[in-house]
N, C-alpha and C positions, 0 to 999 in steps of 0.2 A: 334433946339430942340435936346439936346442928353439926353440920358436916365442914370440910374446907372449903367448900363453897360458900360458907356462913349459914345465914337461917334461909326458910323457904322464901318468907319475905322479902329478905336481900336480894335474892336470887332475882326472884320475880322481877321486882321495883329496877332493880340495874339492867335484866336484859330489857326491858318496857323502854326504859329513860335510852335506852342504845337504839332501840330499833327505828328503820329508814326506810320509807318508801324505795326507796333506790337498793336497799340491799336485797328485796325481793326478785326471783327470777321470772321470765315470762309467764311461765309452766305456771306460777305460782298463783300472779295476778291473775289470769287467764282463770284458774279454780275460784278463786275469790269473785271476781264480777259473777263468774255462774252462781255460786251462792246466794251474791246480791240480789240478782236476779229474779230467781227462785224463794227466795224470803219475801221480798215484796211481792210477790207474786200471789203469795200465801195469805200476806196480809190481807190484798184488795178480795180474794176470797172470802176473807172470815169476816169483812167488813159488816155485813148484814145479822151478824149473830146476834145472838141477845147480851151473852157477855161483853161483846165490844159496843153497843149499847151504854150497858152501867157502865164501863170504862171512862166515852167519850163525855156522858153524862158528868161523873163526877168531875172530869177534866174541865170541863166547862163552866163549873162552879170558882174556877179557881183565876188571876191574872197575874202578870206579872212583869217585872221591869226588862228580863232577861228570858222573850218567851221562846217555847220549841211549837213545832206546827203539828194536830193530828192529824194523822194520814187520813183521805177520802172527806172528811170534814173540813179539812181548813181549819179548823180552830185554835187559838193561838193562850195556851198555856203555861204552866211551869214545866219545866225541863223534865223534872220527876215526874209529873201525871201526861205529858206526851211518850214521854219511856214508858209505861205502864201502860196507855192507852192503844200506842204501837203496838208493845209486844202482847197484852191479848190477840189483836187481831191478828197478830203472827200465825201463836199459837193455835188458834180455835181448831181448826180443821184437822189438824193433826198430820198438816202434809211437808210441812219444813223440814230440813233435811237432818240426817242421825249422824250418832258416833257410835260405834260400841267398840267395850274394848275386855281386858279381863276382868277387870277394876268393875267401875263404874261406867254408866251410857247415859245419853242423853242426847238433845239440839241445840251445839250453840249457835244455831243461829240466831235464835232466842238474844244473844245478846245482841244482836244486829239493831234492837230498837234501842238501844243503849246507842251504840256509835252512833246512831241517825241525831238520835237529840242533841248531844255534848257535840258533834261535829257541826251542826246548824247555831248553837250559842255561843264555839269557840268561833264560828266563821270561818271553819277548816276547807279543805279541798276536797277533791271527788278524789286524789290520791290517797290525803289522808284518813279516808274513808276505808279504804281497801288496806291500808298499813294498821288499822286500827280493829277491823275484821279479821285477818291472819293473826295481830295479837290475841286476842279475843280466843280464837280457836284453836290457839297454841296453850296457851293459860288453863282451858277448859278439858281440852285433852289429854295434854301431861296431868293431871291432877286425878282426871279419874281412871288412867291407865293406874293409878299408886292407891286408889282407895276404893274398896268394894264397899260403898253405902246401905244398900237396901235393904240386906238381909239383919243393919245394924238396926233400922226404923226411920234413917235418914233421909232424905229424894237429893236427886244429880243437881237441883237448883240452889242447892248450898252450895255447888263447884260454880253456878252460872253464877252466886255474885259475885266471887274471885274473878271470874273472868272478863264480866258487863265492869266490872270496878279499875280491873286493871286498863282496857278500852280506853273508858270515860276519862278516867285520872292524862291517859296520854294524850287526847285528843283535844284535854284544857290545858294543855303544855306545863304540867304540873311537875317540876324535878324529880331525881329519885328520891329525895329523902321522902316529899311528899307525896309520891306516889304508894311509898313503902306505908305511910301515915292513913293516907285511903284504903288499902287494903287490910289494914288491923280494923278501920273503921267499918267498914263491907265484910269485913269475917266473922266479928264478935260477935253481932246481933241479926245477925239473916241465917240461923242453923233451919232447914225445915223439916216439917215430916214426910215420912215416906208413904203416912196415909192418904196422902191425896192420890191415890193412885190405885189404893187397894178397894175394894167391896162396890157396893155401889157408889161410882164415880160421878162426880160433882161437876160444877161449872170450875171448880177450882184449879182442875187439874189443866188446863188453858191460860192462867193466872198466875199460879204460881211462879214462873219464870222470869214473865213478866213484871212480878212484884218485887222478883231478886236485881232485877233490874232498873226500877225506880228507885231501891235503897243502895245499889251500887252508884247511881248517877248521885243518888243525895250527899253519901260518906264523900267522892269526890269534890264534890263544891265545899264538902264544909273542909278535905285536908287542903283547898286551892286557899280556904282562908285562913289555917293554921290550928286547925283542930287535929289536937294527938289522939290516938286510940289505942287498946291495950296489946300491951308486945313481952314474950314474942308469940305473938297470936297464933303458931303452931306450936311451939318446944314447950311453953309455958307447962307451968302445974297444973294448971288450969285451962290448955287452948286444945285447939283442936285436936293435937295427938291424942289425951286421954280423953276428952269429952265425944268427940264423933268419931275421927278414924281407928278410936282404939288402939293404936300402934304407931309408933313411929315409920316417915319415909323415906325416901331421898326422889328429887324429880329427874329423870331422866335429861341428857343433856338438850336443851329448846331448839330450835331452827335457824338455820341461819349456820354459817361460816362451816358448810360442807354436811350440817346436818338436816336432813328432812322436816321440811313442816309439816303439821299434823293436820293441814286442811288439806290436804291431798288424803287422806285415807276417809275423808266422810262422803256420805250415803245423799243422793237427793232420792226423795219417792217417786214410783210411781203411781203410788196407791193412798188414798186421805185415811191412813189408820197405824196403828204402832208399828216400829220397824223391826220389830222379831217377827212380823206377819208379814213381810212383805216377801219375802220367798213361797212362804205357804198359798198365799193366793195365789201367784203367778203359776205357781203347780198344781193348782185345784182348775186354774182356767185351762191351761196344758192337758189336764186329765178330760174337761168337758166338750174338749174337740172331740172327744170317741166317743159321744153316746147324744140322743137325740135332744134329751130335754133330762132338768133335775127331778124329774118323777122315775125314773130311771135307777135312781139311786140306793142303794142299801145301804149301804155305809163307807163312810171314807178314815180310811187310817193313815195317820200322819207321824211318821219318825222326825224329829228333829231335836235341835238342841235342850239340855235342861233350861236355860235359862228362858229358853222362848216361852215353852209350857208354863214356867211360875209364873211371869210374867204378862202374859197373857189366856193361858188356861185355867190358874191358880186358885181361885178362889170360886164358889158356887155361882156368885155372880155375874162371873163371866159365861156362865152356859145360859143363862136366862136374864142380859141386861136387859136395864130398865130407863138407860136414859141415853142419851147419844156418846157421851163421854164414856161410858163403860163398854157400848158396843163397841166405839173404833179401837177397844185395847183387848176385846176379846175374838180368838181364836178361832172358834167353832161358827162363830154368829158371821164373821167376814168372808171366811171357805163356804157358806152356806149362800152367801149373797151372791157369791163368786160363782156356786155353779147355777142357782135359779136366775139369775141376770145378765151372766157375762161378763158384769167387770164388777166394781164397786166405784161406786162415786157419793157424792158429799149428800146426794138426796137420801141414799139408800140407809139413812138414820136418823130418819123423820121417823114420828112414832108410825104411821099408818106402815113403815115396816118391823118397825119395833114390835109390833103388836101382831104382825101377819103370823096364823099360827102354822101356816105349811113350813114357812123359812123358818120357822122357830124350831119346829116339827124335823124339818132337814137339819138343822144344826146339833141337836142331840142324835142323830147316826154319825157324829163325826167322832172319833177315837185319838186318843195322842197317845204319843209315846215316848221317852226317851230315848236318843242315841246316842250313841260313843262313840262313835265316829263324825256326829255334829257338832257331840262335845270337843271333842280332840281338834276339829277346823275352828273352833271359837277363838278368837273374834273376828279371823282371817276372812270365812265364809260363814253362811248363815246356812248350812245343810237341811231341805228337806226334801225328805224320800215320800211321796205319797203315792198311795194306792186307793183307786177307787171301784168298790165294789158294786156292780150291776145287780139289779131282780134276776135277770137272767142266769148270775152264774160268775160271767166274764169280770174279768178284770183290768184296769186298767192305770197305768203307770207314771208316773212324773217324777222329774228328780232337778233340784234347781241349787244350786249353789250360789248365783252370783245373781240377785234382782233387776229386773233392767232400772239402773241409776246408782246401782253400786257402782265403785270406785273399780271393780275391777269389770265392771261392766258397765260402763256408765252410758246415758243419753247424751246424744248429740247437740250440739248448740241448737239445731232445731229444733228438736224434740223437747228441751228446757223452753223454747219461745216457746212452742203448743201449747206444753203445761199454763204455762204465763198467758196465753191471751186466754184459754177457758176461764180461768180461775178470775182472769179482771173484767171479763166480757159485763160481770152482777154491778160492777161497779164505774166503769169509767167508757165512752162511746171508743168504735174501735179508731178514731183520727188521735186520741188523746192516747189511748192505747200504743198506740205506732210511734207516739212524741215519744212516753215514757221509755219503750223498749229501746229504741233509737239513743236515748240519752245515756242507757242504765249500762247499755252493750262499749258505751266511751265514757263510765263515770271516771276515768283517770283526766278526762282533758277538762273535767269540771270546777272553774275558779270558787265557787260556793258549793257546799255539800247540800247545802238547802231546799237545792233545787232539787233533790230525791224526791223529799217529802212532797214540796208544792205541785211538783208534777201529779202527783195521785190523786189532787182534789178536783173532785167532780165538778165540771163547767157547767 
């Protein structure tokens, strides 16, 4: 099925080959550097993991004539294994910012380690940094507003290589036809599953993204050299309509000339765990203002959305995770850290709390529930109504719609810097700290994009 618009690919490839630093609004830029911001933020975070670790490792293994830099390392590799070694460290922590929509959800900022690579090899600008990130979350949002994956077997990182590919392809100044070329090549062979995400949770599910995104940068260099890929990699007999989305689409009109971009509707966190949880904690910490301590507690009932509950309630192993991966996606375990500690932070899934049996103990009184009225505000709000019930009897109440760093409640440019120096405090001293923020708050007056990266490596 292609529409008068032509195929999706056309679509795509010609608004990418149109689009201009210059046709973006302040409002617009202004979202995009917070994003930036907050992505590498997330990175110098997750730097010390174990997954970013083997990341940097294998990157290291590797040279090349045309290198990209790892973030916090320095290390000077292939374009493809600094995209890959970036976007682990993106991801790990699970605190980068969301989308969700009716369709399909996901971070693309995720693809952010895509733009950092192909912008430091094409020798782009700090503008085209920012024109290559609004593409990026334009691509990635229109696509999973049109395709509900999950419940197919699929993950939202089959949309992020569409997205990290369309970036990459624009940022090696690659035409449309080639750009069109790149994205059959980045759609054919990067389908994933959606197991990474279900039962006990892996190191993968921090990778995955990342991975869509070193085979988005790869398909780009090879269509910059004239490699074709197979088309029309949506309409086909064979392409994506019947093998993954099951159904034919059409993509909503993109951004640009009176239409809204789609990076103005995503989420930054305030909390290092999935972002259907992130209204539930802020109302469980809400709730624990009225009572003295979590021994206090009987049970907590939670009305919110269906999807939150699958998602993060869904499976048995979310009421009894086993590894840090599973805890920050499960429900019960993060309201439970919520009221025995106050907040949730990136320690609080170290095993010695993994294994705490009071927190564990507290997390099986916690109760979900669907609501219709969660459902009916999806994807606008993320409604949750909790209640929590005292030993004594009392009851007590929360109700939170809009998390603080949602879109319709968003954090302040300060409160984005706060985020940003806790999270780089593990990795870079605070004078280096203060270059990078300083730089990353004007990456538009930035003659080399490169400087992102080099800025994070530890002196």
């Amino acid at each position: 099925m292609t529409s008068d618009k032509g195929t999706i690919v056309e679509q795509l490839s010609s608004y990418a080959a149109a689009l201009r630093y210059e046709y973006l609004s302040a409002e617009v830029v202004r979202q995009a550097k917070r994003l930036i911001v907050d992505t590498v933020g997330c990175a110098l975070g997750g730097a010390a993991s174990e997954p970013a670790k083997i990341a940097r490792d294998i990157a290291g293994t590797v040279t090349s004539s045309n290198p990209a830099t790892v973030m916090v390392s320095g290390r000077r590799t292939s374009p493809e294994l600094a995209t890959f070694a970036n976007g682990v460290m993106i991801r790990f922590l699970d605190f980068n910012d969301g989308y969700t929509s009716t369709g399909e959800s996901g971070h693309p900022s995720d693809s952010i380690a895509a733009v950092l690579a192909a912008a430091e090899v094409a020798g782009r600008s700090g503008k085209d940094v920012i024109a290559a990130t609004v593409l990026a979350y334009e691509v990635f949002c229109r696509v999973c507003d049109e395709a509900d994956l999950k419940p197919l077997g699929f993950d939202h990182v089959t949309v992020g290589a569409m997205a990290s590919t369309a970036a990459a392809a624009w940022l090696l100044r690659l035409p449309q036809n080639q750009i069109a070329e790149a994205l059959n090549l980045g759609i054919a062979p990067n389908v994933a599953l959606y197991q990474t995400r279900i039962g006990n949770v892996s190191m993968w599910k921090g990778c995955a993204y990342a991975n869509a995104s070193r085979n988005a940068v790869f398909a780009a260099r090879l269509a910059a050299r004239g490699m074709t890929g197979p088309s029309p990699i949506f309409e086909g007999v064979g392409g994506y309509f019947k093998a993954v989305a099951r159904k034919p689409f059409q993509l909503a009109a993109l951004g640009g000339r009176g239409h809204p971009f789609k990076i103005m509707e995503c989420s930054i966190k305030r909390f290092p765990l999935g972002q259907y949880s992130q209204t539930v904690v802020q109302a469980a910490l809400e709730a624990r203002e009225k009572i003295k301590n979590a021994d206090e507690v009987a049970e907590v009932r939670i009305r919110t959305c269906s999807t939150a509950i699958r998602l993060m309630a869904g499976d048995p192993e979310k009421w009894a995770p086993a590894t840090r991966e599973t805890a920050d996606h499960s429900m019960p375990y993060t309201v439970a850290v919520a009221l025995m500690h106050g907040g949730v932070e990136e320690h609080h899934f170290d095993d010695q709390h993994l294994r705490d049996p009071k927190l564990l103990a507290l997390a099986k009184r916690v109760k979900v529930e669907a609501s219709k009225e969660a459902d009916r505000r999806m994807p606008e709000a993320m409604l949750c109504e909790l209640e929590l019930v005292a030993r004594s009897g009392a009851t007590h109440t929360a109700t939170v719609e809009y998390h603080k760093g949602h879109y319709r409640n968003p954090m302040s440019d300060a409160e984005v810097e706060m985020k940003f120096r806790g999270l780089a405090a593990t990795a870079l001293s605070t004078a280096q700290t203060d270059r990078l923020l300083e730089r990353l708050w004007r990456v538009e007056d930035m003659a080399d994009a490169g400087e992102i990266v080099r800025l994070t490596v530890a002196g």
